[in-house]
C-alpha positions as semicolon CSV with decimal commas, in nm:
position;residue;x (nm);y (nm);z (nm)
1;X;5,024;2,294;-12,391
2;X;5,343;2,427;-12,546
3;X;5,678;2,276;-12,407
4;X;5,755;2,588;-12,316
5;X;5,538;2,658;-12,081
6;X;5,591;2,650;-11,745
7;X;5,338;2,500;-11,507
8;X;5,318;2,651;-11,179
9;X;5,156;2,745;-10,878
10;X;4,952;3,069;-10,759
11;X;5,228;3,143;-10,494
12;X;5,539;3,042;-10,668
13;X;5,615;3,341;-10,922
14;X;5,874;3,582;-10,810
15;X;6,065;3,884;-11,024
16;X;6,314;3,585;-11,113
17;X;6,045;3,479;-11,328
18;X;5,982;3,765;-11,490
19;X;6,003;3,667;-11,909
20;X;5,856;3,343;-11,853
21;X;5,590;3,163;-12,003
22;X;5,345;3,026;-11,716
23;X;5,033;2,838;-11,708
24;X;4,840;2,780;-11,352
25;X;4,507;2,726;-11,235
26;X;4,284;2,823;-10,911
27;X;3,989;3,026;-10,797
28;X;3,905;3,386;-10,819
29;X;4,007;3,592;-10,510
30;X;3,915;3,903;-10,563
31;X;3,807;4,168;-10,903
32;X;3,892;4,456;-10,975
33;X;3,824;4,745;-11,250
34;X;4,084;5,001;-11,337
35;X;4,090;5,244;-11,617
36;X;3,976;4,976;-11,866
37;X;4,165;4,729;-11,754
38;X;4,045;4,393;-11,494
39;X;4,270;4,266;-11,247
40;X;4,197;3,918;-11,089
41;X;4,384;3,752;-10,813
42;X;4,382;3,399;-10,866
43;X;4,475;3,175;-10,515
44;X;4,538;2,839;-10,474
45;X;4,672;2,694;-10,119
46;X;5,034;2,815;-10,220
47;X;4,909;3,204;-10,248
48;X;4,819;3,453;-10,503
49;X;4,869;3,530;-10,839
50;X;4,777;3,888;-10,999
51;X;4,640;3,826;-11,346
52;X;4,588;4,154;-11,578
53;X;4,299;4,156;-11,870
54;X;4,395;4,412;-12,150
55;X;4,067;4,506;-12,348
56;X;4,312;4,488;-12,655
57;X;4,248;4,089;-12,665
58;X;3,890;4,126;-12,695
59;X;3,770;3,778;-12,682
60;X;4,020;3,674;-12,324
61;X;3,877;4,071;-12,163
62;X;3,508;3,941;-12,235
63;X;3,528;3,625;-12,104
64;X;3,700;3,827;-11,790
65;X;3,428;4,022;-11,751
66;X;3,199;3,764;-11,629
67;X;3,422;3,625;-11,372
68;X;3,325;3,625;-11,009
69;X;3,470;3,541;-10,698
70;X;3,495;3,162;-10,667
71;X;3,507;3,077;-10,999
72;X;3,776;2,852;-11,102
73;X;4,008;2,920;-11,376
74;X;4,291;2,828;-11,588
75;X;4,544;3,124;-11,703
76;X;4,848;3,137;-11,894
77;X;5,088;3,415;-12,000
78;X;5,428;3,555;-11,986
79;X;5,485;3,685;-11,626
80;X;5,645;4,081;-11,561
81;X;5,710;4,281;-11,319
82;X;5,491;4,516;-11,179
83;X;5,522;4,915;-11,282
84;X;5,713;5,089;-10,994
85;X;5,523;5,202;-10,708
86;X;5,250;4,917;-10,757
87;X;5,436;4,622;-10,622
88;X;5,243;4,466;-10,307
89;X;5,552;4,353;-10,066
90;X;5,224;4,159;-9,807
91;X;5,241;3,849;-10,053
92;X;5,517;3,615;-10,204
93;X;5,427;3,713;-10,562
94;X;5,387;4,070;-10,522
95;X;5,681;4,170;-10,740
96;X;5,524;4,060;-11,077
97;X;5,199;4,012;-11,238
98;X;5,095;3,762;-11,521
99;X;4,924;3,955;-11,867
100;X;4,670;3,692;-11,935
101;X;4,710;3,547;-12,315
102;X;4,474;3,269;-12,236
103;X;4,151;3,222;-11,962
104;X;4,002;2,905;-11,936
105;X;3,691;2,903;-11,724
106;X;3,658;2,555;-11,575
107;X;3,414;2,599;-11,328
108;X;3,159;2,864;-11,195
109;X;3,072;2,929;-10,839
110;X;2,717;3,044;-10,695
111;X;2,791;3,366;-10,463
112;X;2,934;3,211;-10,138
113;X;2,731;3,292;-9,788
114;X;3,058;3,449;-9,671
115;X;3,350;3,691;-9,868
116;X;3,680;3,393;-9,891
117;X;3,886;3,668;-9,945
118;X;3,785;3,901;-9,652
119;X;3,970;3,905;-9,300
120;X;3,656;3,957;-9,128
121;X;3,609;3,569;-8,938
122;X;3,252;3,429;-9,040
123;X;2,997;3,308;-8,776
124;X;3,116;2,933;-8,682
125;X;2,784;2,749;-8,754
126;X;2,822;2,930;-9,101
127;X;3,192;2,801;-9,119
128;X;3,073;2,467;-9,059
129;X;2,769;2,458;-9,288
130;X;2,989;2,545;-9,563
131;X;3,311;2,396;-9,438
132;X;3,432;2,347;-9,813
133;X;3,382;2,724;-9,849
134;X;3,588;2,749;-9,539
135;X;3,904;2,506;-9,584
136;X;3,963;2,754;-9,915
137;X;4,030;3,066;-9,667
138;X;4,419;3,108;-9,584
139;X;4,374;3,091;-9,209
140;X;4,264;2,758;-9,244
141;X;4,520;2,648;-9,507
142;X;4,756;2,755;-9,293
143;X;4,662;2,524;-9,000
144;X;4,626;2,237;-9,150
145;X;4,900;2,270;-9,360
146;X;5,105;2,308;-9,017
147;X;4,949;1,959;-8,905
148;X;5,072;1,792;-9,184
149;X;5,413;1,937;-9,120
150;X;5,359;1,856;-8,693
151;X;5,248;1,477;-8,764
152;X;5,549;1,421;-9,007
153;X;5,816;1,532;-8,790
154;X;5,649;1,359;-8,489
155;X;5,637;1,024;-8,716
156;X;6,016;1,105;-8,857
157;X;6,166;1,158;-8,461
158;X;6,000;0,772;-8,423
159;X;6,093;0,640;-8,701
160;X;6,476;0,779;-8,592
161;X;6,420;0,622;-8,267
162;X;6,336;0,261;-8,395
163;X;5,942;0,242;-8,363
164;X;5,738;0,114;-8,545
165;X;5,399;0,234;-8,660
166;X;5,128;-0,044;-8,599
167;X;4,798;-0,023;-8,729
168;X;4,516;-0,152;-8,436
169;X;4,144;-0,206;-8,561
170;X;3,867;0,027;-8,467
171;X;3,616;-0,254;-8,414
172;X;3,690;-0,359;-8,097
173;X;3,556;-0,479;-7,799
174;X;3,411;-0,296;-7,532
175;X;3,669;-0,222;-7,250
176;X;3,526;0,027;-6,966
177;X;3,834;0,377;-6,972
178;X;3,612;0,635;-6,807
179;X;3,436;0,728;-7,102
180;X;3,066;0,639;-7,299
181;X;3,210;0,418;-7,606
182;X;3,038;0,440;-7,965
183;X;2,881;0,131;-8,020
184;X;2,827;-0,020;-8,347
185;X;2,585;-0,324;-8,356
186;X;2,695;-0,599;-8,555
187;X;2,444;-0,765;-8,835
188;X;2,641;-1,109;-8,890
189;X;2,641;-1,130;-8,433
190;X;2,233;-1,015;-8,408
191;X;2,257;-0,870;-8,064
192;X;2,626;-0,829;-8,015
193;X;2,832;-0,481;-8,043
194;X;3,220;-0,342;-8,133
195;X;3,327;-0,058;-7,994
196;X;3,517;0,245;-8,147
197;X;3,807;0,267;-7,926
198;X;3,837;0,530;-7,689
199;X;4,215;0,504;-7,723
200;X;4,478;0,153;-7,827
201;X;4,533;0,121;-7,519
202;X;4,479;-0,287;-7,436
203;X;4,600;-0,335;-7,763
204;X;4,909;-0,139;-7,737
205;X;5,012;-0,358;-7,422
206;X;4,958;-0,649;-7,641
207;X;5,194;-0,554;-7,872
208;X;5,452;-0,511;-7,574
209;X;5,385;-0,889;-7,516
210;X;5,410;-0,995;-7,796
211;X;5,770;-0,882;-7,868
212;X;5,780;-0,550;-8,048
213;X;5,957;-0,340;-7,845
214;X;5,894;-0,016;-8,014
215;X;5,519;0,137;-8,036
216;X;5,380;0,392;-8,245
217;X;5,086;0,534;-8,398
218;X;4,928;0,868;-8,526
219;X;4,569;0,661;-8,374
220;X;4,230;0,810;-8,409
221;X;4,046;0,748;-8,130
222;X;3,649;0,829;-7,994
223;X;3,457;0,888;-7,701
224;X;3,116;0,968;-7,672
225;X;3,164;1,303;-7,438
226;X;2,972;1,631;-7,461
227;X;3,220;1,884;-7,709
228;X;3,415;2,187;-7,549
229;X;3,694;2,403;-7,713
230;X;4,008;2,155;-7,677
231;X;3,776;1,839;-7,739
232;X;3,585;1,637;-7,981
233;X;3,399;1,309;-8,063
234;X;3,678;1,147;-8,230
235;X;4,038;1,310;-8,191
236;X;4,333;1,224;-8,317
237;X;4,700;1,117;-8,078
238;X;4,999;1,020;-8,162
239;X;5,022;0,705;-7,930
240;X;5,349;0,527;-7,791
241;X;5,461;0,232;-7,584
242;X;5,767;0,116;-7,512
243;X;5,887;-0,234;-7,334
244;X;6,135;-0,252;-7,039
245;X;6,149;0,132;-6,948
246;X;6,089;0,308;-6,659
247;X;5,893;0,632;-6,604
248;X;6,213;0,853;-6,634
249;X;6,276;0,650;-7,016
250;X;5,951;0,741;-7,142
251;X;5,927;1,091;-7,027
252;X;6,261;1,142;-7,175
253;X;6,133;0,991;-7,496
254;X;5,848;1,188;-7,517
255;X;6,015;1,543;-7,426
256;X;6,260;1,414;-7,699
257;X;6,012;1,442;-7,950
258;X;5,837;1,747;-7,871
259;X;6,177;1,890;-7,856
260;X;6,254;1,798;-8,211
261;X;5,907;1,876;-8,350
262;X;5,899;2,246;-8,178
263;X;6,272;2,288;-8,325
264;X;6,148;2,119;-8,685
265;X;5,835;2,256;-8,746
266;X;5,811;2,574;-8,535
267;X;6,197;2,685;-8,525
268;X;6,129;2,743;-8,189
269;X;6,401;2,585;-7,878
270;X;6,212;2,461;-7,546
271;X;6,391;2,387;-7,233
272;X;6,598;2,062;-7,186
273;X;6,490;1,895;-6,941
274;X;6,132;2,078;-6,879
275;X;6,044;2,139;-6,546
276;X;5,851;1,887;-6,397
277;X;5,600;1,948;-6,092
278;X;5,391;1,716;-5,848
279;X;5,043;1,724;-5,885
280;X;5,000;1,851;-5,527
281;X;5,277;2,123;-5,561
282;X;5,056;2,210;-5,943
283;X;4,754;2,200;-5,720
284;X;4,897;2,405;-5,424
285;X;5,072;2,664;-5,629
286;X;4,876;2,711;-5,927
287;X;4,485;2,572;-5,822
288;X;4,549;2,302;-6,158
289;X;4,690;1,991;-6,238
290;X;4,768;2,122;-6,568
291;X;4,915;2,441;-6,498
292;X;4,976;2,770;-6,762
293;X;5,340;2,838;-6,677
294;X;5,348;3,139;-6,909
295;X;5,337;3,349;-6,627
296;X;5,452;3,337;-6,326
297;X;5,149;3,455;-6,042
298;X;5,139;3,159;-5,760
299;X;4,816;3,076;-5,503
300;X;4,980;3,233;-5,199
301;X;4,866;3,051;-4,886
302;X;4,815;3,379;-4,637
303;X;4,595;3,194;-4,393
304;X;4,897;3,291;-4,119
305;X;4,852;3,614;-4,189
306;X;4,505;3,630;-4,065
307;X;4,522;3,381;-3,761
308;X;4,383;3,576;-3,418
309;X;4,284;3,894;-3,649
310;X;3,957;4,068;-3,636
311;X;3,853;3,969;-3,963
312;X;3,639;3,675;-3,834
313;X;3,597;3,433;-4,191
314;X;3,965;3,435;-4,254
315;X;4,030;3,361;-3,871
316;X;3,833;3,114;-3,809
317;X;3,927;2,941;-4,140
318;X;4,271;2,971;-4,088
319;X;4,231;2,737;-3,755
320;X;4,134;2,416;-3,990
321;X;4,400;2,238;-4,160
322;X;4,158;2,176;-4,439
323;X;4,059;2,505;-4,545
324;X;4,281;2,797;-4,754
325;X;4,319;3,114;-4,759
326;X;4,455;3,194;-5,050
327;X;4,614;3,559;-5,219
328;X;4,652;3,651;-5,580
329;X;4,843;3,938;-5,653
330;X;4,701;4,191;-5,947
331;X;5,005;4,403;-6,081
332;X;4,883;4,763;-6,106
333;X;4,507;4,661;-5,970
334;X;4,499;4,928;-5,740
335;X;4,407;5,154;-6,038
336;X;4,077;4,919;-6,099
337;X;3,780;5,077;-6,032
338;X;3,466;4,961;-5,826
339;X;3,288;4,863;-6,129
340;X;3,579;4,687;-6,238
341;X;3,638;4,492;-5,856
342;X;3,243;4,431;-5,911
343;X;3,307;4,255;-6,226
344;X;3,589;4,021;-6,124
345;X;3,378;3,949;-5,783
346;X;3,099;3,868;-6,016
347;X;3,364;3,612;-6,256
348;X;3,482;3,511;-5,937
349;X;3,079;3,387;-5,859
350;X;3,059;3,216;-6,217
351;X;3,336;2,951;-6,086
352;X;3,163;2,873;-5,771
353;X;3,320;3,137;-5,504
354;X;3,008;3,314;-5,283
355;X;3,247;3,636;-5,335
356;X;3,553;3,784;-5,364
357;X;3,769;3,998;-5,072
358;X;4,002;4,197;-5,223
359;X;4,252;4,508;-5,105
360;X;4,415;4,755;-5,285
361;X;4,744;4,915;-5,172
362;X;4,833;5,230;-5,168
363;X;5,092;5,438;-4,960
364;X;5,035;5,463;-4,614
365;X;4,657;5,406;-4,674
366;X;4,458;5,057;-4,797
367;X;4,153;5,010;-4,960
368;X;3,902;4,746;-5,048
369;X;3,638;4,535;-4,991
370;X;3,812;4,454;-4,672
371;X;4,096;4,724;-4,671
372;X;3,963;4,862;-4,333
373;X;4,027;4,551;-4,167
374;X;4,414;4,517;-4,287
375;X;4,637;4,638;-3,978
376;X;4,990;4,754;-4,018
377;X;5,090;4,408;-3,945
378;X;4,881;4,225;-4,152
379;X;4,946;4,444;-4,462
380;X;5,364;4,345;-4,403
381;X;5,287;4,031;-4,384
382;X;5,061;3,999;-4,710
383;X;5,336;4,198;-4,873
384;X;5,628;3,975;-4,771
385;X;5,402;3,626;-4,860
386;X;5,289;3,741;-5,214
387;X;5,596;4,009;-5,299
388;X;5,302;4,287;-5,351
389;X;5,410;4,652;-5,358
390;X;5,202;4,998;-5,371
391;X;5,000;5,018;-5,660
392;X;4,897;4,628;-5,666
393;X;4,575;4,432;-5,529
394;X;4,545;4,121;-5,364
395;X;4,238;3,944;-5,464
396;X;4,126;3,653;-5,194
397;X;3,975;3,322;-5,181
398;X;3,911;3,099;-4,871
399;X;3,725;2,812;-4,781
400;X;3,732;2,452;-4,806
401;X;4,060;2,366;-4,978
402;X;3,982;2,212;-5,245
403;X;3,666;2,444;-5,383
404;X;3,941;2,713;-5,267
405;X;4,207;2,624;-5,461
406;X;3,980;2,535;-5,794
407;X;3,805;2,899;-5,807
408;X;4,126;3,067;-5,714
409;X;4,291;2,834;-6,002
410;X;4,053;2,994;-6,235
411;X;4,064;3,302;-6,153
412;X;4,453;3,308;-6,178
413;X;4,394;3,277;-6,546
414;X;4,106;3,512;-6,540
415;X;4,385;3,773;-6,414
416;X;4,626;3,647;-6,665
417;X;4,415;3,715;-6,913
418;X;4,290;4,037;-6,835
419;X;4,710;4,098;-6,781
420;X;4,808;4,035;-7,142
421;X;5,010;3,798;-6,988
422;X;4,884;3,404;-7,173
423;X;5,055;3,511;-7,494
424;X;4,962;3,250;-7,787
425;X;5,307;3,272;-7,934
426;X;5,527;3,136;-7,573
427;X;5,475;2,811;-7,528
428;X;5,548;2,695;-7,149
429;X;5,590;2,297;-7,151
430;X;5,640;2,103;-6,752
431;X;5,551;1,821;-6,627
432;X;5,349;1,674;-6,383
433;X;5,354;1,328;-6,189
434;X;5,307;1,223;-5,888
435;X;4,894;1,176;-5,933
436;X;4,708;0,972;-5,672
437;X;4,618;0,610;-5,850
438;X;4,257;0,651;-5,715
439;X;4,008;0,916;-5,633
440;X;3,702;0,883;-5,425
441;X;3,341;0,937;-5,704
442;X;3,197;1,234;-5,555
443;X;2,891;1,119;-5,671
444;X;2,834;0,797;-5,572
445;X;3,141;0,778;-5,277
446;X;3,315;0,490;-5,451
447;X;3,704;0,450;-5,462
448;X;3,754;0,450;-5,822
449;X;4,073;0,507;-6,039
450;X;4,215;0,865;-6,086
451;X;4,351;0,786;-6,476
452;X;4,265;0,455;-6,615
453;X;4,264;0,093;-6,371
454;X;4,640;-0,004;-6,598
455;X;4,888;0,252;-6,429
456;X;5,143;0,074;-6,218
457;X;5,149;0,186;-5,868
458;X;5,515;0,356;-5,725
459;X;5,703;0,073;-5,644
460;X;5,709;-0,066;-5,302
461;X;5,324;0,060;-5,226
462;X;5,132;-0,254;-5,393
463;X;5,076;-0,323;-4,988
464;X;4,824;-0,022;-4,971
465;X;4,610;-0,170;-5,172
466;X;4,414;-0,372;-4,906
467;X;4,500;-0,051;-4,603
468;X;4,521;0,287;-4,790
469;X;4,410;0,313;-5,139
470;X;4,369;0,652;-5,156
471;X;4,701;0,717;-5,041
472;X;4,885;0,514;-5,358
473;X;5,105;0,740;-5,592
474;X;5,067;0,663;-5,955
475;X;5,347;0,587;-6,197
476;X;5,148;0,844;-6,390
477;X;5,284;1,166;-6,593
478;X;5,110;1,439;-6,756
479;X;5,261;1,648;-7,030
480;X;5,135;1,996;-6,988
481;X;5,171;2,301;-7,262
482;X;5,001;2,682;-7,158
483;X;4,782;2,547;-6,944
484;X;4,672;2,252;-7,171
485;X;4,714;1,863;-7,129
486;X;4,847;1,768;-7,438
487;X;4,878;1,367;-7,309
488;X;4,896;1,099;-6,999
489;X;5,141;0,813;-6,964
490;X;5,185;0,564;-6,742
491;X;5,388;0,275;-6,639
492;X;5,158;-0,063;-6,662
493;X;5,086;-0,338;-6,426
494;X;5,205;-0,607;-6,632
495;X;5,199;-0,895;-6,354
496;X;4,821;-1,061;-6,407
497;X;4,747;-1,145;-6,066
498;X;4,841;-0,793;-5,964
499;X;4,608;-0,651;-6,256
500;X;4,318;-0,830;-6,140
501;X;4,382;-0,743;-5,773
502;X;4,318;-0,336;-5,937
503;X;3,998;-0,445;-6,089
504;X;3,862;-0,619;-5,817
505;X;3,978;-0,300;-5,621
506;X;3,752;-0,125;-5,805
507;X;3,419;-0,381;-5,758
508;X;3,447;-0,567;-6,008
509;X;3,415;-0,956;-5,962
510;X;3,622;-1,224;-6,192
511;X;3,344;-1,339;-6,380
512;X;3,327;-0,940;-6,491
513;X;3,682;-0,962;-6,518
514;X;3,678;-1,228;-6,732
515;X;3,372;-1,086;-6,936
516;X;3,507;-0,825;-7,044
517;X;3,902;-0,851;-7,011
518;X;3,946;-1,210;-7,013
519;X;4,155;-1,176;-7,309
520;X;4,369;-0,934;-7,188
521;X;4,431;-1,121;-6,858
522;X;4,530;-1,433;-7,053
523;X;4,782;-1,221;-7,262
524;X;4,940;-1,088;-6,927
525;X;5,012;-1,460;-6,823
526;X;5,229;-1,554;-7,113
527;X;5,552;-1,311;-6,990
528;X;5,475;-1,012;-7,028
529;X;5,753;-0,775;-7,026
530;X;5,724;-0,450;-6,802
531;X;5,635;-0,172;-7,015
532;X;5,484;0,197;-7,066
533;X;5,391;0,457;-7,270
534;X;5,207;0,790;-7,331
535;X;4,971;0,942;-7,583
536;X;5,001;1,324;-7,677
537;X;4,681;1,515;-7,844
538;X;4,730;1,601;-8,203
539;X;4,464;1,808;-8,191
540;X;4,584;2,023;-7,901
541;X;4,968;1,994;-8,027
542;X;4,820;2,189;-8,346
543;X;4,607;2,401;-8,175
544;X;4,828;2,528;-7,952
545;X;5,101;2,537;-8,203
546;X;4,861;2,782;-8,477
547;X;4,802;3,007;-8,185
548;X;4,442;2,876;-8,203
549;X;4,205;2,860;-7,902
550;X;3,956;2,571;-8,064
551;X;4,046;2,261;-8,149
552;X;3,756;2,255;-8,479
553;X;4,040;2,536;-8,645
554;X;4,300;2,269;-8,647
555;X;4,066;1,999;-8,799
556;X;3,917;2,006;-9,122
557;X;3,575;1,835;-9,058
558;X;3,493;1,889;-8,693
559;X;3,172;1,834;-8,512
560;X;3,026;2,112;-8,375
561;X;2,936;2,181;-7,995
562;X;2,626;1,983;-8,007
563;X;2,854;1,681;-8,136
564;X;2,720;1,696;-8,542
565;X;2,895;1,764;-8,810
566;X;2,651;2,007;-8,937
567;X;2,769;2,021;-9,320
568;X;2,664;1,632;-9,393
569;X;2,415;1,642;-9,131
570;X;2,532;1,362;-8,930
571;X;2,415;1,189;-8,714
572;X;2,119;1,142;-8,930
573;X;1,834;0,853;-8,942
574;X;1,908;0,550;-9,141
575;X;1,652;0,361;-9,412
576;X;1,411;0,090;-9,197
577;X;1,578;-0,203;-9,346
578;X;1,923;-0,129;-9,242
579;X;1,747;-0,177;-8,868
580;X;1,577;-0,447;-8,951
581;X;1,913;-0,633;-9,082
582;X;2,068;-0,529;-8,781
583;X;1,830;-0,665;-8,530
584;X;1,748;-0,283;-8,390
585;X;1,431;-0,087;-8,336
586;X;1,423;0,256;-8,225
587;X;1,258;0,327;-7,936
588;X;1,132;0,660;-7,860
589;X;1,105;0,846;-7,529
590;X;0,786;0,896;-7,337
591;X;0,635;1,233;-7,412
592;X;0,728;1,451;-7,147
């Protein structure tokens, strides 16, 4: 190549340029054929390049004439600027165009299944079929190159803050966190199995005790879980842990960083501090423990309201301390029609309610599914609870409290929704604490733990451990962003006897204990230093961050809802002798 020529990018040209001898290479965008003469836009992940073919140079016009999209070129020439009138102002590079003197074709392409360069969004099991097809379009350039630009600020803030990034394995062993583990069998141990690790979480601790102070890692972690939106097989967090802290030092930590990645990356300020919220004030107010503060409709309790009224369900419900009746207000939704009360009753069904009650208000005059039954006294007093005025709804919920306050929850953000009101580009960060350290399985009517069995309980309750269990209060936090959870923390028990007191609250004996965390127990004896830590989603920061409402548009080889990665076809079968060397047979289910 001649000295001087200029190597550059597709997206880096501007009417500075213009004079300059440029070479650059990429794929073909788009064709097209004016008056004789070809124009090609040539992209790589920086942007787009126009390139001109004059039928004057013969031999560089024919070889133009054969390109399609896809194809993958090499071009030099002298850039200019455009004539006046044809500049295209939408891109970088739209100033100036780049007379080709030379076309190298270094690669064809067979016609893709989809158009790269058009803005209509392919079907997603095509996207994921062809995912190489689909990384080249800009929307998904763009994402991942705002990942990049998310994890390096998040690793710079710890790096400022004197962590340090520790790599743990991810063969480990098995260690129960709520979660189905991947197994993989081991051929030099015939009958034995590692783990993938759900998250670092042992390991992390052991790094407390043994001295390093400062915890970090951008950890890929996996869990055998059916896929949804916000969730995959294996994810990525950026994991923390800190020694001798308190819960107050590593929320401030964490809302530290998030701060200074949202300012970094995103150019975008968030509150200092955040709100933070119990989970039974999340619960009571918004029907979530990870609620979407972007707007600002509450659960309304208006059981009061209703007590010694004719309206008999609402009565009699509101003369049991454990039932709701609970009010959401719809702005403007006394202009909804029937059909469109129907539709919400019927949404309202889909997340478990046997039907919805609703009232519309209008001057002097009510309507509704149960408008007839709202007295003059009743209607002020559903006004003054919920702050609705003339020309809003109230939409209700009631029953047990809490199937109540889940469907009305929901249907908050069904309303928000259909309000305009969850808008992609706010982003409403709180926290909340205060989680109970165990739950009762509704399945099997076990006490079990709420988080994982290694959160610390508030200090001073370690007593109702053998009275109340239920009633213990976690030294748990949640980081919540529009009505995601983008990570749980926790302080640790880091006393072993009170550790194994928490697993044998949960059934297990010490010869399970010492099965499968004997090592763990034996690391907590040699002084372990009080410590805690969090672990925030990557794939949900980024999500959240590209406006995105799936996680598999953040990541660039995702799984798809039935958990495969559909391009490679994986999970897939495996050659006989592999098995054999492994010690494994496959068994196959009975016919049904």
């Amino acid at each position: 190549m001649d000295s001087s020529v200029i190597k550059v990018s597709c997206g880096a040209l501007t009417a500075s340029d213009a004079g300059k001898s440029v070479e650059f290479n990429g794929w073909v965008h788009r064709r097209r054929d004016h008056g004789g003469l070809i124009f090609i836009d040539v992209r790589d992940r920086s942007g787009i390049t126009q390139v001109t073919f004059d039928p004057a140079d013969a031999e560089t016009f024919a070889r133009a004439e054969t390109l399609r999209s896809e194809d993958v070129v090499r071009v030099a020439g002298q850039v200019r600027r455009r004539p006046p009138g044809t500049e295209n102002p939408k891109i970088a590079t739209g100033e100036v165009e780049v007379p080709a003197a030379e076309l190298d074709i270094l690669n064809r392409s067979l016609t893709p299944p989809f158009v790269i360069a058009s803005d209509e969004e392919p079907a997603e099991d095509v996207r994921l079929r062809y995912r190489y097809l689909d990384l080249r379009r800009p929307r998904m350039q763009r994402n991942l190159t705002l990942r990049h630009k998310l994890v390096k600020a998040i690793r710079d803030f710890f790096d400022d803050n004197d962590f340090l990034e520790i790599e743990t394995p991810d063969l480990i062993k098995s260690t129960p966190e709520g979660a189905r583990d991947y197994l993989v069998p081991s051929r030099v141990h015939r009958g034995t199995f590692y783990a993938l690790p759900q998250s670092p979480q042992i390991l992390k601790q052991i790094l407390m005790i043994g001295g390093l102070g400062r915890y970090m890692q951008i950890a890929r972690c996996f869990r055998d879980e059916d896929p949804r939106a916000d969730r995959q097989p294996e994810f990525t967090q950026v994991d923390v842990e800190m020694s001798f802290v308190r819960q107050d030092d590593v929320i401030a930590m964490m809302e530290a960083s998030m701060r200074y990645v949202w300012q970094r990356v995103l150019n975008e300020a968030i509150p200092d501090p955040l709100p933070r919220l119990t989970y039974a004030e999340a619960m009571r107010r918004y029907g979530s423990d990870k609620p979407d503060l972007r707007f600002d409709l509450e659960l309304v309790d208006v059981a009061d309201a209703f007590k010694g009224s004719g309206f008999g369900l609402f009565a009699a419900l509101a003369e049991h301390d454990g039932n709701r009746v609970i009010a959401l207000r719809y702005r403007g939704g006394a202009s909804l029609s029937r059909r469109e009360f129907d539709a919400l009753t019927d949404v309202a069904r889909s997340f478990g309610a046997p039907g919805l009650a609703y009232v519309s208000f209008f001057p002097n005059e009510n309507k509704g599914s149960i408008g007839k039954i709202i007295t003059t006294e009743i209607r002020s007093a559903l006004k003054r609870a919920t702050g609705a005025h003339d020309g809003d709804a109230l939409l209700f919920v009631a029953g047990q409290s809490k199937s109540a306050t889940d469907i009305a929850g929901r249907l908050r953000l069904e309303i928000g929704d259909r309000l305009g009101l969850r808008d992609a580009s706010k982003f409403a960060f709180c926290w909340v604490l205060g989680f109970p350290l165990f739950e009762r399985d509704e399945e099997t009517g076990e006490i079990t733990f709420s988080h994982h069995p290694f959160t610390a309980p508030l200090p001073g309750q370690e007593a109702l451990f053998d009275t109340d269990p239920l009633a213990i209060t976690a030294q748990h936090y949640d980081l919540v962003l529009n009505g995601y959870e983008l990570g749980s923390g926790s302080i640790r028990n880091h006393q072993p006897e009170f550790q194994r007191k928490v697993f044998k609250r949960l059934g297990l004996t010490d010869e399970q204990i010492d099965d499968r965390f004997g090592f763990f127990m034996e690391a907590l004896s040699y002084g372990a230093p009080p410590h805690g830590g969090m672990a925030l989603g990557i794939d949900r920061i980024a999500m959240i961050a590209a406006g995105e409402t799936n996680i598999r548009d953040v990541t660039a080889f995702p799984k798809n809802q039935q958990a495969r990665d559909v391009m490679m076809d994986a999970p897939s079968t495996v050659p006989q002798k592999a098995l054999e060397e492994l010690g494994l047979r496959i068994v196959q289910p009975p016919p049904a």
